[in-house]
C-alpha positions in Angstrom: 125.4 -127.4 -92.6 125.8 -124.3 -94.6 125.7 -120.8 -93.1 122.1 -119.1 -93.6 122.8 -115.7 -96.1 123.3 -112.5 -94.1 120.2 -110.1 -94.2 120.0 -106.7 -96.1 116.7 -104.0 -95.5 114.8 -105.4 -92.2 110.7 -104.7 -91.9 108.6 -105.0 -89.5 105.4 -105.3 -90.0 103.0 -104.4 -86.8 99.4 -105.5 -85.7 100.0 -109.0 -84.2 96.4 -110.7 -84.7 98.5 -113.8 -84.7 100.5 -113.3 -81.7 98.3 -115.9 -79.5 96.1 -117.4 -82.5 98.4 -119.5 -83.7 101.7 -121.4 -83.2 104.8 -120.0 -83.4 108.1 -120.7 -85.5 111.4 -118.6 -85.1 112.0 -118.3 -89.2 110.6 -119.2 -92.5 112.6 -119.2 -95.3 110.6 -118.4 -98.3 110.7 -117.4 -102.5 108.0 -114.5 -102.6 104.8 -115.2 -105.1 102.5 -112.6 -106.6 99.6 -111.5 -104.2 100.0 -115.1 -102.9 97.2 -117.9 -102.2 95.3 -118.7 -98.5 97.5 -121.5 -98.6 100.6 -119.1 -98.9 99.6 -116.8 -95.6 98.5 -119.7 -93.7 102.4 -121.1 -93.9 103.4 -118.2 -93.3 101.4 -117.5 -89.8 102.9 -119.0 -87.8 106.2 -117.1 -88.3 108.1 -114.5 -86.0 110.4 -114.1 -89.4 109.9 -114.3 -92.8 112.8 -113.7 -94.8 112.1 -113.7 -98.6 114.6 -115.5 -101.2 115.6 -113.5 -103.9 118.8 -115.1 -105.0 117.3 -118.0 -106.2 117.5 -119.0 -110.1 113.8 -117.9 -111.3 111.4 -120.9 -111.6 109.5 -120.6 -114.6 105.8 -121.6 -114.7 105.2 -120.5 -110.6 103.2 -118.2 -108.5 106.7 -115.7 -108.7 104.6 -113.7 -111.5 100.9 -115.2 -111.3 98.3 -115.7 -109.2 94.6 -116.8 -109.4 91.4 -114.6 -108.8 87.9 -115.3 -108.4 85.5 -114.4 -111.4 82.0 -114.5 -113.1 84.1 -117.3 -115.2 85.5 -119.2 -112.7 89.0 -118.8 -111.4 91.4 -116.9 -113.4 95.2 -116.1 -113.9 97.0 -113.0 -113.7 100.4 -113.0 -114.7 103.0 -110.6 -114.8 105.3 -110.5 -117.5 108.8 -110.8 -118.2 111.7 -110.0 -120.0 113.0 -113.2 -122.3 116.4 -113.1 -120.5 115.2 -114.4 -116.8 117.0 -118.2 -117.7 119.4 -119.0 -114.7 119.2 -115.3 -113.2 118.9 -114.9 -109.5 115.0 -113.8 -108.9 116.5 -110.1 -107.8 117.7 -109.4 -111.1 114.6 -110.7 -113.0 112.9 -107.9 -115.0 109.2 -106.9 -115.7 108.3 -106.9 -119.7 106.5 -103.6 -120.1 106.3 -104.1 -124.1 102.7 -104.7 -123.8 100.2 -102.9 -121.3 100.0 -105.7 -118.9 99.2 -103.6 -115.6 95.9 -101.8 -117.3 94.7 -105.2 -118.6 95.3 -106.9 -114.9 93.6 -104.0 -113.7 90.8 -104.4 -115.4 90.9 -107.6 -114.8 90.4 -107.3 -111.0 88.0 -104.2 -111.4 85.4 -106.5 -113.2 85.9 -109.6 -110.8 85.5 -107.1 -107.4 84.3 -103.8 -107.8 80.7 -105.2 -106.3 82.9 -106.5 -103.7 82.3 -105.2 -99.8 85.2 -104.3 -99.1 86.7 -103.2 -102.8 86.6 -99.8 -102.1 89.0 -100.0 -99.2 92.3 -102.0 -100.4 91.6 -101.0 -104.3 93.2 -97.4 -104.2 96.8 -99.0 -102.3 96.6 -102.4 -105.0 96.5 -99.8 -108.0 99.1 -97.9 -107.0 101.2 -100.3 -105.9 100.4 -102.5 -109.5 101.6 -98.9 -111.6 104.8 -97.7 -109.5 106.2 -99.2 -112.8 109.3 -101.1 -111.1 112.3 -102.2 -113.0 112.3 -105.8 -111.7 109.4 -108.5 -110.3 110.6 -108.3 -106.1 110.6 -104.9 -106.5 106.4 -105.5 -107.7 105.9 -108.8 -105.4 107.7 -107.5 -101.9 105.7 -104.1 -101.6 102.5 -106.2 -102.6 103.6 -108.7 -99.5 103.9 -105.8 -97.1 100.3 -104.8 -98.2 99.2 -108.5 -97.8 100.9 -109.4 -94.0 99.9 -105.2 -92.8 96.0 -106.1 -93.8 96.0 -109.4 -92.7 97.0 -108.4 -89.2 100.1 -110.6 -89.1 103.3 -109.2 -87.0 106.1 -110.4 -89.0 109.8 -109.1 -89.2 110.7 -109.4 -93.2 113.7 -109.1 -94.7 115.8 -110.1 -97.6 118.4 -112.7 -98.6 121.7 -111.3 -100.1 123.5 -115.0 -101.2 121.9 -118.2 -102.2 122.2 -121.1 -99.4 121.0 -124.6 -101.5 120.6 -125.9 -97.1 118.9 -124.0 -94.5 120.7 -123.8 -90.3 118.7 -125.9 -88.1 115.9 -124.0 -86.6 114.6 -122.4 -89.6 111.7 -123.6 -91.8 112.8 -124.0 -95.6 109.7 -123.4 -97.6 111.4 -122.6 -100.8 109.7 -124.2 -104.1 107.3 -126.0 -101.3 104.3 -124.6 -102.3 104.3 -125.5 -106.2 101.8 -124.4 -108.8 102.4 -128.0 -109.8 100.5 -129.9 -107.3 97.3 -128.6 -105.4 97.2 -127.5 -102.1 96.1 -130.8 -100.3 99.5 -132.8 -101.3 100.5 -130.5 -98.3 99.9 -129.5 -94.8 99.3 -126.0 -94.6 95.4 -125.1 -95.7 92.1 -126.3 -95.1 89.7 -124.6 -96.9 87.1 -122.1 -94.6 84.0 -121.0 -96.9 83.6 -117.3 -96.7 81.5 -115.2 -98.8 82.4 -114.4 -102.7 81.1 -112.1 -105.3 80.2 -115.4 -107.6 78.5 -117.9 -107.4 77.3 -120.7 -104.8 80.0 -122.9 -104.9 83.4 -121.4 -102.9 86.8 -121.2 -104.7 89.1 -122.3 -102.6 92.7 -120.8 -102.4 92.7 -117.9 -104.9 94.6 -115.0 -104.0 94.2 -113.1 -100.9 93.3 -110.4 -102.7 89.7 -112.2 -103.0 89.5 -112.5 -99.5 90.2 -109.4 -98.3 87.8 -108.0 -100.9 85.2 -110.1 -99.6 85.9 -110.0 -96.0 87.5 -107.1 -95.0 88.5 -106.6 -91.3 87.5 -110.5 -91.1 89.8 -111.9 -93.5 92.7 -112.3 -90.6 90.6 -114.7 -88.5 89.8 -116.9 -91.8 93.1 -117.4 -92.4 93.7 -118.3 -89.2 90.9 -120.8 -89.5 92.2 -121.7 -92.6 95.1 -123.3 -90.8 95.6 -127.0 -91.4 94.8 -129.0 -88.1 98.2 -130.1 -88.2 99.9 -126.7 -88.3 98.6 -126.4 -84.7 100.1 -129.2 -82.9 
């Protein structure tokens, strides 16, 4: 069994609305996505420790650099890009492409899908500024955007990064990395169950977008959906 990569830059992030909501696991080991999917938080609820691979090889054609938001079209993709020379580079050293004006597009992007939103007023000032701090490379982007997720959704989580590339995980902590694949749909696995919750569009619900939708839409509430959200079998 290999030895589990020492630790650099601890969080913790307070407000434990999952302390006795859910069950707990000592440590998830985990690749961080792009203002992640339902399905995304509810793996990661159960968690006393998250702590976020970065010295992975970058996996092209994943939720590293794009998510999925809810709009008067249907769902769509936002994508953040990057720099041509990302083949076989540890996901740390991965830069973002700022050739063409990606963030004001996105931007838009999520002003037309949730400014009508109830709750858009409230996380849309910290998503902007967090979206144009400019960073040199994508963790630098998708880490601070986590720490906004888990603080908002209530979730008390220490966080904290990998500094060497392990391909096997100790005994006693949960390897989720690659698990939750843009390849196949959430229901090839064992973390969400879709809960309905109001949206801005339409009458049928769009199920697993990013979080961002929810906590648009819900607000203060959105903790107790993802907890609801929790496969049955996450609970055993």
């Amino acid at each position: 069994m290999g030895v589990f990569p020492s630790v650099v830059r601890p969080h913790r992030v307070l407000l434990g609305a999952f302390k006795t909501a859910t069950l707990r696991m000592p440590s998830i080991l985990i690749e961080p996505h792009f203002l992640p999917s339902l399905e995304y938080f509810c793996a990661l609820s159960g968690a006393n420790e998250v702590q976020w691979e970065v010295c992975e090889h970058y996996v092209k054609q994943s939720y590293r650099n794009r998510c999925y938001i809810n709009t008067a079209q249907g769902p769509a993709q936002l994508t953040v890009p990057l720099t041509a020379k990302h083949g076989k580079v540890p996901l740390r050293e991965v830069k973002i492409e700022y050739a063409v004006p990606w963030q004001k597009n996105m931007w838009r992007t999520i002003q037309s899908a949730y400014r009508k939103a109830p709750f858009y007023e409230h996380y849309a000032d910290d998503v902007q500024a967090i979206l144009f701090s400019h960073p040199q490379h994508l963790v630098e982007l998708t880490l601070p955007l986590l720490s906004f997720c888990l603080r908002n959704l209530r979730m008390s989580v220490t966080t904290s990064e990998t500094v060497a590339y392990q391909p096997i995980a100790p005994t006693g902590i949960t390897d989720l990395r690659s698990v939750i694949s843009a390849k196949k749909p959430h229901f090839h696995r064992l973390f969400y169950q879709p809960q309905p919750y109001y949206q801005v569009f339409g009458s049928v619900f769009v199920e697993n977008v990013s979080v961002l939708d929810l906590l648009f839409c819900q607000g203060p509430q959105a903790p107790a959906t993802v907890v609801a959200s929790r496969h049955p079998q996450m609970n055993k």
